[in-house]
C-alpha positions as CSV (number, residue, x, y, z in Angstrom):
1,X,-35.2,-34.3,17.2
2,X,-36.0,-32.1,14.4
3,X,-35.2,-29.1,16.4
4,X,-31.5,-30.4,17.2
5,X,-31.3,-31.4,13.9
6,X,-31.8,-27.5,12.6
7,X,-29.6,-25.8,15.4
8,X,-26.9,-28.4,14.4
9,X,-27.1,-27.2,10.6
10,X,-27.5,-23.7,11.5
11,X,-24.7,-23.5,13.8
12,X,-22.4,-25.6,10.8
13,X,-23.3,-23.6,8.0
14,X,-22.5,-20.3,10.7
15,X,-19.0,-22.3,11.3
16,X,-18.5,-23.3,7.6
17,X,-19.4,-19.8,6.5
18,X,-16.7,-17.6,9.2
19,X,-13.9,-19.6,8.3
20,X,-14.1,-19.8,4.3
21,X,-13.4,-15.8,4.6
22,X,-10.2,-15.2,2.6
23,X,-7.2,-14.7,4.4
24,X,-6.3,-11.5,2.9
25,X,-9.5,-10.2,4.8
26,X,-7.4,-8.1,7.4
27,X,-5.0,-6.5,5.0
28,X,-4.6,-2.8,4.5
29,X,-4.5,-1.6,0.7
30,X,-2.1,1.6,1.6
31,X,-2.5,2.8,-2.3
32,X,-5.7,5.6,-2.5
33,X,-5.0,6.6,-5.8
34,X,-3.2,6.1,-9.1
35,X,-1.4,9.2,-10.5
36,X,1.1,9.7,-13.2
37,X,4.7,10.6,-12.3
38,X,7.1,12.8,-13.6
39,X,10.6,11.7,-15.3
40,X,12.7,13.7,-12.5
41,X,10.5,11.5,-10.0
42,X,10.8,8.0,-11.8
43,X,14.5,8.9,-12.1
44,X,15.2,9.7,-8.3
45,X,13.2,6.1,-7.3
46,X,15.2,4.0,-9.6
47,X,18.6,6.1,-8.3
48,X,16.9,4.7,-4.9
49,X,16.5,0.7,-6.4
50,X,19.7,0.8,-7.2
51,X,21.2,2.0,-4.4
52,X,19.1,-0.1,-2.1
53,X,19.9,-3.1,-4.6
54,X,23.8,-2.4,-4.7
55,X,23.7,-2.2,-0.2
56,X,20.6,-5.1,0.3
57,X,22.6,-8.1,2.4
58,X,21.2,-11.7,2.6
59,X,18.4,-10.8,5.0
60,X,17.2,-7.9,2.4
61,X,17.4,-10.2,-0.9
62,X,15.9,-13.3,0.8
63,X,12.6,-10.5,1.0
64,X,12.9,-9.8,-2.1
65,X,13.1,-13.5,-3.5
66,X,10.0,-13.9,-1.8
67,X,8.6,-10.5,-2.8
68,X,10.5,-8.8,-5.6
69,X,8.5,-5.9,-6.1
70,X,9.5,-3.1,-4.4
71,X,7.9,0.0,-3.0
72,X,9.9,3.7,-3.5
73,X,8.9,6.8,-2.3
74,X,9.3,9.6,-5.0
75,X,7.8,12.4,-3.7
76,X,6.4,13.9,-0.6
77,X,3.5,16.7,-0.9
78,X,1.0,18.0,0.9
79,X,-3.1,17.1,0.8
80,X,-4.0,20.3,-1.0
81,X,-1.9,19.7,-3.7
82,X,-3.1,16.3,-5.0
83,X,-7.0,17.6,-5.9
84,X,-9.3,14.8,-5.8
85,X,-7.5,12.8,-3.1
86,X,-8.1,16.6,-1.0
87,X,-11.6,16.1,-1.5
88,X,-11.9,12.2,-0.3
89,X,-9.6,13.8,2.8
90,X,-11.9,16.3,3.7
91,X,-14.7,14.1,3.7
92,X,-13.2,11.8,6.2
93,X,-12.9,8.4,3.9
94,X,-9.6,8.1,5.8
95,X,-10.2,9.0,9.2
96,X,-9.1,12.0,11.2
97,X,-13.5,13.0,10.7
98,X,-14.1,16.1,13.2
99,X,-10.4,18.2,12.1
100,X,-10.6,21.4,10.2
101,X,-10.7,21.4,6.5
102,X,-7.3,23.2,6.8
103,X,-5.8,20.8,8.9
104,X,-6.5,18.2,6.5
105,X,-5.0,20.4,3.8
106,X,-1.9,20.3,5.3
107,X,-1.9,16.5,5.1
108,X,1.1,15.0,4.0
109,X,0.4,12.5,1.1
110,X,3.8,9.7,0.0
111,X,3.7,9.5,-3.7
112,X,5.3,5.6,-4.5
113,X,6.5,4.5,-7.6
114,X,6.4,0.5,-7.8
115,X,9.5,-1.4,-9.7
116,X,10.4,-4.9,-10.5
117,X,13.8,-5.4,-8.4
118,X,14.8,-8.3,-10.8
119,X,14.0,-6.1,-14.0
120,X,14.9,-2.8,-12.6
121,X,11.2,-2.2,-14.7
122,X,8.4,0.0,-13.4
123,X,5.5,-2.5,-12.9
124,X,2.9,0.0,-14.3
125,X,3.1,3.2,-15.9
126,X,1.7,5.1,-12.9
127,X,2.1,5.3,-8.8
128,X,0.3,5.1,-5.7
129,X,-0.7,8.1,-3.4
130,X,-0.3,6.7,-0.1
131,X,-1.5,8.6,3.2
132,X,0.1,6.2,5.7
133,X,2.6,3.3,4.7
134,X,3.9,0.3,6.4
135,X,7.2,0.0,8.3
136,X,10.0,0.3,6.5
137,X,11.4,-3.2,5.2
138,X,7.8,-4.7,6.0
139,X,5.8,-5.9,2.8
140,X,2.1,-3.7,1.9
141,X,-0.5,-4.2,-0.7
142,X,-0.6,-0.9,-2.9
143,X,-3.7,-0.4,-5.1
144,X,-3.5,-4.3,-5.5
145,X,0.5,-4.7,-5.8
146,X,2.0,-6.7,-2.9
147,X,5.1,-4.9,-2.6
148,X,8.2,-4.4,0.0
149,X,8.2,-1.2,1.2
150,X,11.6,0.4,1.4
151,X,10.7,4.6,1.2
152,X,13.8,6.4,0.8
153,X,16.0,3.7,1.2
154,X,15.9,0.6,4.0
C-alpha cells in the first residue's frame, strides 16, 4: 500500500509540475539586441505608423485595440555591420552552426523601432535587432515588448 501510495504522489507532483509551466513557454523573443537609432530612421518608421494608421480598416484597428504597440522596420543591414550581434552570429547562438564565417557576414539583420499606436510615442528610446520576424500583421514579443508586427507597412 505504501508503494501505491508513493507512485500516486510521484506521478501527481510530475502532473502538477508539467502543467504549472507558463503559457508563454513556447514563444519566440524575435528582439537580439537593443541598439540606438538614428533621427533619419525614427523619422521614416513614424512616416510608416502614420501611413499604416491613416489605411488600417476594422480588421487592422481591432489588432491594435488588443495590441497597440506596433512593430516598424527602420532599417535593413547586413551581419557584419552590427559588431557584437556579428560575433553572437558567427558563433552559432542563432542557428545556421556549420556556414562559413563569411556567409554569416552577409546576414541580413531587420532593425525595428517599437511605437505606441495610440500616442504616436516611441515606447523606449532604443530598437530591436531582429534576425528573423514574424508574419507580417501577426503579433511577436521583441526584447520583452509584445508588439504587432507590420515591417514596411501591412
Amino acid at each position: 500500500m505504501k508503494q501505491f501510495a508513493l507512485l500516486f504522489l510521484l506521478a501527481g507532483s510530475f502532473f502538477a509540475g508539467v502543467s504549472l509551466l507558463p503559457a508563454s513557454a513556447g514563444t519566440t523573443d524575435y528582439g537580439l539586441m537593443s541598439a540606438t537609432p538614428y533621427n533619419s530612421e525614427i523619422a521614416l518608421a513614424r512616416a510608416r505608423l502614420e501611413k499604416f494608421l491613416y489605411t488600417a480598416n476594422a480588421k487592422k484597428r481591432a489588432v491594435l485595440a488588443r495590441t497597440p504597440v506596433v512593430a516598424i522596420e527602420a532599417a535593413v543591414l547586413r551581419a557584419d555591420e552590427t559588431g557584437p550581434l556579428l560575433r553572437r552570429i558567427e558563433m552559432g547562438e542563432f542557428g545556421r552552426t556549420g556556414a562559413y564565417p563569411a556567409d554569416q557576414a552577409g546576414r541580413m539583420v531587420a532593425f525595428l523601432l517599437l511605437f505606441d499606436s495610440r500616442t504616436g510615442q516611441l515606447v523606449s528610446d532604443d530598437g530591436v535587432l531582429v534576425l528573423e520576424a514574424p508574419q507580417r500583421g501577426k503579433v511577436g514579443i521583441f526584447e520583452g515588448v509584445s508588439a504587432l508586427y507590420i515591417g514596411k507597412g501591412w
